[in-house]
C-alpha positions as CSV (number, residue, x, y, z in Angstrom):
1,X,7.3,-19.7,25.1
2,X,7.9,-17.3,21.8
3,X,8.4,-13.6,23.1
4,X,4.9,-12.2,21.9
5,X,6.0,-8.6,19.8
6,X,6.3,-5.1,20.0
7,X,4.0,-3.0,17.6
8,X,5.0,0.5,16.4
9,X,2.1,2.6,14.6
10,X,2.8,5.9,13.3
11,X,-0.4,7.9,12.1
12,X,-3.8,6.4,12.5
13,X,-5.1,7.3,15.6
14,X,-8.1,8.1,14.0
15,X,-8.5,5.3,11.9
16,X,-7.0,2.0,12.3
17,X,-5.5,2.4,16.1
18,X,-9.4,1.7,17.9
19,X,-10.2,-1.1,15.9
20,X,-6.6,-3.1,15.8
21,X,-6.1,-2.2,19.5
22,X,-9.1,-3.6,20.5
23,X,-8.0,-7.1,18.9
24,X,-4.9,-7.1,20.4
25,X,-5.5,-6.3,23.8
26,X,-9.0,-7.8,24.1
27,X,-10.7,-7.1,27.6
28,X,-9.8,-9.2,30.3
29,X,-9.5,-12.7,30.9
30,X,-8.4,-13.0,27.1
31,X,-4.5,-12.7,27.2
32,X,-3.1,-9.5,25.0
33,X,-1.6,-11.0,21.6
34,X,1.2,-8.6,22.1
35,X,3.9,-7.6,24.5
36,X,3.7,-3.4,24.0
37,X,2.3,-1.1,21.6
38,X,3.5,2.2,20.9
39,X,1.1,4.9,19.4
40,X,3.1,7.8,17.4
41,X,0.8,10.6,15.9
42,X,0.5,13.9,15.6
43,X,-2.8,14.7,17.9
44,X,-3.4,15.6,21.2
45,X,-5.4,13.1,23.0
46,X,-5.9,15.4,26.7
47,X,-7.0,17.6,25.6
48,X,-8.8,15.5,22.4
49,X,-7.9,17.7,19.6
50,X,-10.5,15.8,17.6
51,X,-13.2,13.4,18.3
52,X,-11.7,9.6,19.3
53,X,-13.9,7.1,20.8
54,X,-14.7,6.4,24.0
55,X,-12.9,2.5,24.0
56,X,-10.0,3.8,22.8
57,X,-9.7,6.8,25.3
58,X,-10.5,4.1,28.2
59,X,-8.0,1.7,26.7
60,X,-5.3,4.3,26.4
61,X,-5.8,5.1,30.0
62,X,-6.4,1.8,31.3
63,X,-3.9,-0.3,29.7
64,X,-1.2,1.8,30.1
65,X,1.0,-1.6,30.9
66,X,0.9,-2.5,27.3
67,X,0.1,0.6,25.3
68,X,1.6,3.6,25.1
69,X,0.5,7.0,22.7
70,X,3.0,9.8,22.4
71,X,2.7,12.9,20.5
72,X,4.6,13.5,17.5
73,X,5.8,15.8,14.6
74,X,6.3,13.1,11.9
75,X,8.0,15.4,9.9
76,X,11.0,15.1,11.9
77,X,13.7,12.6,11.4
78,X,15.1,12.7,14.9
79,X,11.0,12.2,16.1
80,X,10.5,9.5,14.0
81,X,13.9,7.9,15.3
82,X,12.9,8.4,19.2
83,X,9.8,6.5,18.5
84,X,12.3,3.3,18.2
85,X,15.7,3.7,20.4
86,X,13.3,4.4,23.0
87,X,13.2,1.5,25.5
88,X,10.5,-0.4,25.5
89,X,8.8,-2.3,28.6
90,X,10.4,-5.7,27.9
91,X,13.9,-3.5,26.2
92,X,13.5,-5.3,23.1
93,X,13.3,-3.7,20.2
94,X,9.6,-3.5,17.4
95,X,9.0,-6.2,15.7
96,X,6.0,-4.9,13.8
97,X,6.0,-1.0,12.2
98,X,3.2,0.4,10.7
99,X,2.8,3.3,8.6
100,X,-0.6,4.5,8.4
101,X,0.2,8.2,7.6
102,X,-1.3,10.0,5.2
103,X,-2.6,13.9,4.0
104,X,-6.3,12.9,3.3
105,X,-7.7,16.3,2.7
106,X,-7.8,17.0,-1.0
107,X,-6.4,20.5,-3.3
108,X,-3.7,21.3,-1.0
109,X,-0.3,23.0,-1.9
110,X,2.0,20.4,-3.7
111,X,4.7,21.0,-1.3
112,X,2.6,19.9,1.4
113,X,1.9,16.9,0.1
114,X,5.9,16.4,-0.3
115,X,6.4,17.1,3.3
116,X,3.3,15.1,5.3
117,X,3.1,12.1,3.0
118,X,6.1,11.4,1.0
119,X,8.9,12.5,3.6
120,X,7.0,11.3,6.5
121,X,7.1,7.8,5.0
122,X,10.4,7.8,4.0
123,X,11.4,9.4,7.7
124,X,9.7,6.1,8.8
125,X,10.9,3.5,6.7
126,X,14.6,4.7,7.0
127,X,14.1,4.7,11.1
128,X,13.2,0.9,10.4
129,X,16.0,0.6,7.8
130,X,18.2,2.0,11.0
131,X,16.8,-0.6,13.2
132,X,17.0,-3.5,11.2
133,X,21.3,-2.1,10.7
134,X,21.7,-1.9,14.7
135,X,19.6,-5.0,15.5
136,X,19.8,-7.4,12.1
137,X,16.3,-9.6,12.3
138,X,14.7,-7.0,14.7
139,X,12.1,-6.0,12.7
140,X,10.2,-8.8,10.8
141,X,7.6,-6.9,9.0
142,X,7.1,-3.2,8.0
143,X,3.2,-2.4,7.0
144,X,2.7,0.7,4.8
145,X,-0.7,1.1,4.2
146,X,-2.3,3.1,1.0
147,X,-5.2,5.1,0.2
148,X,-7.5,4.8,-2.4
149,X,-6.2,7.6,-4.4
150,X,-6.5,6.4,-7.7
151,X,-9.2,6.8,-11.0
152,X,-11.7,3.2,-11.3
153,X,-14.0,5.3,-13.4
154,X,-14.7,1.7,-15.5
155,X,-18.4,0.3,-14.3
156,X,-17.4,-2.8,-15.4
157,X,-13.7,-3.4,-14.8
158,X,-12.0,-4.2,-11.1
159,X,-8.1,-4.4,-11.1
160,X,-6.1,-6.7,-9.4
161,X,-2.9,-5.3,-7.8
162,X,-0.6,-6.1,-10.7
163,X,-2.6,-4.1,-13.5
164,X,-1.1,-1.0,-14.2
165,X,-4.5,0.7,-15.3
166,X,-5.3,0.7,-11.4
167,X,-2.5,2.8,-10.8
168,X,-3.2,5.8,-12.5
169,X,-3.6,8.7,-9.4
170,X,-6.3,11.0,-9.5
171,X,-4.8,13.8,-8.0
172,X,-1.9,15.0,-5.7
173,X,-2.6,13.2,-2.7
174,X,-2.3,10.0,-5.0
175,X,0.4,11.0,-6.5
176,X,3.1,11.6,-3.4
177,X,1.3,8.8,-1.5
178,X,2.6,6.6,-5.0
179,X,6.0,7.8,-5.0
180,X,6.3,7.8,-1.2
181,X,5.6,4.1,-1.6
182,X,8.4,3.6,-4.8
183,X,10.9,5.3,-2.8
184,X,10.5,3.5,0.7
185,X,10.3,0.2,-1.4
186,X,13.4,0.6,-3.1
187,X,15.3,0.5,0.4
188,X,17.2,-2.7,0.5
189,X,16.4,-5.2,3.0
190,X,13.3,-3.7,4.3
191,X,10.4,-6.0,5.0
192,X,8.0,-4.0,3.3
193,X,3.8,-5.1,2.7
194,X,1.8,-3.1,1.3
195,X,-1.9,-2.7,1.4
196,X,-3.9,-0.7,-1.0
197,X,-7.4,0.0,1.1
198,X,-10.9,0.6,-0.4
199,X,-13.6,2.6,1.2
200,X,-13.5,2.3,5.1
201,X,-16.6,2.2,7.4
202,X,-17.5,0.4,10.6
203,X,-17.1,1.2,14.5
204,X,-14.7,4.0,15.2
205,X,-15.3,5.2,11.9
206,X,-17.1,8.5,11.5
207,X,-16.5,10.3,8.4
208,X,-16.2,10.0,4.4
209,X,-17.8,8.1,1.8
210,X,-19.5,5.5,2.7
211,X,-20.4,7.0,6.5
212,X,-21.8,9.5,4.8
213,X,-24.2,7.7,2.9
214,X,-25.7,6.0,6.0
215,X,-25.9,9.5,7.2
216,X,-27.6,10.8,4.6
217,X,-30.4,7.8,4.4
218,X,-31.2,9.2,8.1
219,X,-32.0,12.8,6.5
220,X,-34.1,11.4,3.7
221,X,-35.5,9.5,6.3
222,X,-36.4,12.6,8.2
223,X,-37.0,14.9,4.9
224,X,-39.8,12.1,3.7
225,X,-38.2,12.0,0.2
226,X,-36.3,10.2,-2.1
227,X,-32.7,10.4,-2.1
228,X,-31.0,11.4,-5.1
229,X,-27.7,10.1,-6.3
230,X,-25.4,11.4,-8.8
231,X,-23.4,9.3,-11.5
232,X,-24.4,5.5,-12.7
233,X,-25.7,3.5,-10.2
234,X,-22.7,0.8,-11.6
235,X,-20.2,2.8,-10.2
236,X,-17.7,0.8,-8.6
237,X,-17.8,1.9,-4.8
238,X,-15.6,-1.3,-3.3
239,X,-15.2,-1.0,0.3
240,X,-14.1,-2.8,3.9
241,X,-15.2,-2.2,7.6
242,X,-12.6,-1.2,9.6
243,X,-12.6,-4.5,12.1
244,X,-11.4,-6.3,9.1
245,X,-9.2,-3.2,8.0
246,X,-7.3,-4.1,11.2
247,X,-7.6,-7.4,11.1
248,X,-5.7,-8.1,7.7
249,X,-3.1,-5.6,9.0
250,X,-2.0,-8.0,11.7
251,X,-2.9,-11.1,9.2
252,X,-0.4,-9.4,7.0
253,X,2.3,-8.5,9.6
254,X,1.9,-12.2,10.6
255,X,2.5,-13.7,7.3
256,X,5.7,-11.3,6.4
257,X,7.2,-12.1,9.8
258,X,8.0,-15.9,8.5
259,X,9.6,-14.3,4.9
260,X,12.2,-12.3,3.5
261,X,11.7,-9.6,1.2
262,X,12.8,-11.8,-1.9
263,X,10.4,-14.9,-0.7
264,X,7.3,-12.2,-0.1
265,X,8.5,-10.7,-3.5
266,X,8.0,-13.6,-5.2
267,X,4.5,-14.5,-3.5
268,X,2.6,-11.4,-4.0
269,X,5.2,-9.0,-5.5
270,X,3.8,-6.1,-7.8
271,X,5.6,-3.3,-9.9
272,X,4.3,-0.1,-8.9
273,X,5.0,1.8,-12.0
274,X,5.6,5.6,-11.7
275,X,2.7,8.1,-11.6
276,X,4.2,10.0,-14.5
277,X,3.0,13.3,-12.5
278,X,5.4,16.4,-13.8
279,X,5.5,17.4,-10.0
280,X,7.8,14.1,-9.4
281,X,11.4,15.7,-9.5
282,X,14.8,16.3,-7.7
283,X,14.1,20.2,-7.0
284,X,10.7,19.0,-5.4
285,X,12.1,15.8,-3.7
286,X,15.8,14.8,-3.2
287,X,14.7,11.5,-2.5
288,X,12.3,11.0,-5.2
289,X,12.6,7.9,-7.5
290,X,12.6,9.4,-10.9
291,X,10.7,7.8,-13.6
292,X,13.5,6.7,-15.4
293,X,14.1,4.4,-12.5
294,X,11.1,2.2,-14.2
295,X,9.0,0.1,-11.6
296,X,9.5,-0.9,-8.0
297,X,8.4,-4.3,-6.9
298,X,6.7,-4.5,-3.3
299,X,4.6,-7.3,-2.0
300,X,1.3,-6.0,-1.9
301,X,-2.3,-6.9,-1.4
302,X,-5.9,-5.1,-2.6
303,X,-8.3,-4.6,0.9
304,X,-11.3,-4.5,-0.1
305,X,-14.3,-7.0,1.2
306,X,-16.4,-9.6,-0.7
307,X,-19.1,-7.6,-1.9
308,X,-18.1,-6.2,-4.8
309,X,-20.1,-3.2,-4.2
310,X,-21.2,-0.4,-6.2
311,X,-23.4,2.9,-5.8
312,X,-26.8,0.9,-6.5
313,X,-25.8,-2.5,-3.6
314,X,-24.7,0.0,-1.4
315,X,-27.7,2.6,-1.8
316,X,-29.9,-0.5,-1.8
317,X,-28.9,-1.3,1.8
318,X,-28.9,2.1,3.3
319,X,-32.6,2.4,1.3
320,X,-33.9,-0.6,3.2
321,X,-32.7,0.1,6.5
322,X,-33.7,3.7,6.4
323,X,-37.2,2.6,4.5
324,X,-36.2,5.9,1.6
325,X,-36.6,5.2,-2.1
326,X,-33.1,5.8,-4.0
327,X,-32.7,6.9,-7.3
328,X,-29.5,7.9,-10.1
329,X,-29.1,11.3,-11.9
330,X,-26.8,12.0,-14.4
331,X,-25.2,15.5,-14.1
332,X,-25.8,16.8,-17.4
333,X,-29.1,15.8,-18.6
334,X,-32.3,16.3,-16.7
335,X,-32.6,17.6,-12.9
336,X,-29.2,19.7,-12.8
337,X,-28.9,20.5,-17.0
338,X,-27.0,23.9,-16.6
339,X,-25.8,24.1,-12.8
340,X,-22.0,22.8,-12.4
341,X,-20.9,20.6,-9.8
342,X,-19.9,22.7,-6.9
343,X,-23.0,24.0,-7.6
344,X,-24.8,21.4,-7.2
345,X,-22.8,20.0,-4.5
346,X,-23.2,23.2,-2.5
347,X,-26.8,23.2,-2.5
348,X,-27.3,19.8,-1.6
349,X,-25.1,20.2,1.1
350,X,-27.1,23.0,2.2
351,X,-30.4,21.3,2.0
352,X,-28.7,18.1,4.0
353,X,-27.3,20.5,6.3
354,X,-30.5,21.8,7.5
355,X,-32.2,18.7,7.9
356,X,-29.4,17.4,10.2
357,X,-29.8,20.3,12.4
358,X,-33.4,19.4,13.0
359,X,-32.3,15.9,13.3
360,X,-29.6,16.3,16.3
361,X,-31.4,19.2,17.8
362,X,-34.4,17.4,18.2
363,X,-32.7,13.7,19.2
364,X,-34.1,12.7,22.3
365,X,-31.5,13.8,23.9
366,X,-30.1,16.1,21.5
367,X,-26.6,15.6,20.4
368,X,-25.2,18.8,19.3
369,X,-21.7,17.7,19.5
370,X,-21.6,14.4,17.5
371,X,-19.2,14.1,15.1
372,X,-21.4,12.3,12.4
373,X,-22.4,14.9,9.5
374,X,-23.5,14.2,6.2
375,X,-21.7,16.4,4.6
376,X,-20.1,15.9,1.1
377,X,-16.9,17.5,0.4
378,X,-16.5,18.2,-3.4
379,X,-13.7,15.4,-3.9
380,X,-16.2,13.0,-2.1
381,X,-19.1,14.2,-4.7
382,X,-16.7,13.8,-7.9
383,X,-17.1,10.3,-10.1
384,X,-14.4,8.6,-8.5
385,X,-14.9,4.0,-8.6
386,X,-13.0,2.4,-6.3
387,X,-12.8,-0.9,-8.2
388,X,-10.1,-3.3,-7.0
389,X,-10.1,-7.3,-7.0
390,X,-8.7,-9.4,-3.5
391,X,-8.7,-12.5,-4.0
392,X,-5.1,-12.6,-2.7
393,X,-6.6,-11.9,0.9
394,X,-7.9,-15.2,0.9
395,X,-5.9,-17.4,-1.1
396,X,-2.5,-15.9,0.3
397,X,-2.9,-14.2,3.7
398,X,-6.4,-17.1,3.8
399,X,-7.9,-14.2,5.7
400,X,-11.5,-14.7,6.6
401,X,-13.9,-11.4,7.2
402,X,-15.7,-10.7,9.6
403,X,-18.0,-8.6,7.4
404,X,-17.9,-9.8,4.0
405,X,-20.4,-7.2,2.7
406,X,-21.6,-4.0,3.2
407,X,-25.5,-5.1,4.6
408,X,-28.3,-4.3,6.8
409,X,-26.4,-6.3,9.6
410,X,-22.7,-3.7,8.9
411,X,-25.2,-1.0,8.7
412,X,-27.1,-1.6,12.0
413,X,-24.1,-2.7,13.8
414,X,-22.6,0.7,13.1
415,X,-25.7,2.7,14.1
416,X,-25.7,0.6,17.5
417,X,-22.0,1.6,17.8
418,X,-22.8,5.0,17.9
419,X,-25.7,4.6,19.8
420,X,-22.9,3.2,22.3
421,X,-20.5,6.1,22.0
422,X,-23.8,8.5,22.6
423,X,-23.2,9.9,19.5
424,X,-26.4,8.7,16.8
425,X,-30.0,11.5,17.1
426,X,-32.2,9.3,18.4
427,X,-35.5,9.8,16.3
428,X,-37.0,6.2,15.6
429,X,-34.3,4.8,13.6
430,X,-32.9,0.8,13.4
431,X,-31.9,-1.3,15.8
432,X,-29.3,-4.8,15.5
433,X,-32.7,-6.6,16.7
């Protein structure tokens, strides 16, 4: 009987680690796909420096035969090296690394960027690059994972992973997370895929786009009005829940196992051109792929779901399971003429705010501490599309989704989720039944 692998994730405690975890090492009699998983991020799980869910806490401390979470500065070469000469259970070395760092929160100092997205990749990719040199064959697939970081303002248009229009960045996270993937692809031998993600929601999941616009169909649930959205209802908003997030992670991990570089190349290979951003330069980043260098090839694959979604399908579902009227406002003309975005952004917020307050204070019982909030960052408020094709999900990887589209059965399952973590207000709102 095949040796079943070792997994090593670095980042995504908060994001992809709950959900993938849970398919891997499925409750019991259902055998563990997996020999041993290694966690590496940089939180504290005892005390939680941030909220995690409950299944995740129980499985970190009731599994701890199979998986293992260690705190880490990621910034550090030697750290990032630890996380593989370290024995493992079985003292074979990872099969599987994953990569799902990333700086999410947006207008933040250039040179941080540099140092927690591009340099943390690159500190992981060369620790596999190391691996593969000590134990040739060792590590069969490395899984850098991207965020949506890039301008889809088109209504109409969706890019597949090879058109260079869906690669323009939208600000400086995009841009180091663009050259942080150039530079780790351009290390020879590595058995890179990469998978440029959409909007995530789903179980485990409590924050950003398209969380907070269940969230806010609650307060306009509550406030007795219609909920007002900015920007054209066309707007391409393409998304994914998170149980398929993880799932075409390990689909993709799978199908690099049984390639090399060249074969995976030639199957779903893309040139990432570069982002052209003036910041990109030696005296900034040693290790920086200039642009001179032209386009990097990486096998790569959109991850996105079926639905094709956009401001007016998803605001269409969240209207009908909440029972609230939705409807589009331009910024300029009409309702805001005059007031500038942070201005309106701010006041909304405020007026949200308020309502969610009521809303938790007066849950039977209350929930004061959730972690749910409907509040809307700036960058989250900005006319940003998300607009990407995937039909390579299917007709390479032949993935199959467990939730095709964002609709009232994603939505309720959520909200039953967090009714499960003791998290949702209670105040007459949807059920799975």
């Amino acid at each position: 009987m095949a040796t079943k692998p070792n997994i090593l994730i670095f980042g995504g405690l908060d994001l992809l680690v709950a959900a993938l975890a849970s398919q891997l090492i499925p409750p019991a009699p259902a055998e563990p796909l997996i020999s041993h998983l290694r966690v590496v991020d940089k939180y504290s799980i005892n005390p939680p420096t941030k909220f995690f869910p409950n299944s995740l806490l129980k499985l970190l401390q009731e599994r701890q035969d199979i998986i293992e979470y260690r705190q880490s500065n990621l910034t550090n070469p030697a750290a990032v090296s630890k996380a593989y000469t370290d024995v493992t259970p079985n003292g074979l070395p990872y099969d599987y690394v994953i990569d799902s760092t990333a700086e999410l929160v947006p207008d933040r100092p250039v040179e941080l960027y540099i140092r927690n997205m591009f340099d943390v990749a690159l500190n992981i990719a060369r620790a596999s690059a190391e691996q593969l040199s000590r134990t040739p064959g060792s590590i069969k697939a490395h899984i850098r994972l991207v965020c949506p970081f890039y301008e889809h303002k088109k209504d109409k248009k969706r890019y597949a992973e090879a058109d260079p229009e869906g690669w323009k960045v939208k600000d400086m996270r995009g841009v180091w997370g663009h050259e942080a993937l150039r530079a780790i692809a351009s290390i020879e031998g590595l058995p890179l895929v990469a998978l440029r993600t959409g909007l995530v929601y789903g179980n485990g999941f409590y924050q950003y786009e398209a969380v907070g616009l269940i969230l806010l169909g609650l307060v306009y649930k509550h406030l007795g009005r219609d909920m007002t959205l900015l920007w054209s209802p066309d707007l391409p908003k393409n998304l994914i829940n998170i149980c398929d997030f993880a799932g075409v992670v390990w689909k993709a991990a799978e199908w690099m196992s049984t390639k090399t570089r060249n074969e995976a190349n030639m199957l779903a290979g893309v040139p990432i051109p570069p982002s052209g951003d003036p910041s990109v330069t030696k005296e900034n980043a040693p290790n920086v792929l200039l642009p001179s260098s032209g386009s990097v090839t990486v096998p790569l694959f959109n991850m996105v779901d079926e639905s094709d979604a956009t401001q007016r399908s998803l605001s269409e579902v969240v209207g009908r399971v909440f029972g609230v009227k939705v409807k589009f406002q331009g910024l300029i003309k009409g309702l805001f003429a005059g007031m500038k975005l942070k201005e309106v952004t701010e006041e909304a917020n405020q007026a949200h705010m308020e309502a969610w307050n009521e809303i938790i204070m007066n849950s039977k019982p209350p929930v004061p501490s959730t972690p749910l909030s409907p509040y809307m960052p700036l960058s989250l408020v900005e006319e940003h599309g998300v607009a990407m094709q995937a039909d390579r999900l299917k007709s390479i990887l032949g993935y199959e989704f467990q939730y095709p589209r964002f609709d009232d059965r994603a939505v309720r399952d959520y909200i039953d989720w967090c009714r499960s973590e003791g998290i949702w207000p209670e105040i007459d709102t949807p059920t799975s039944s």
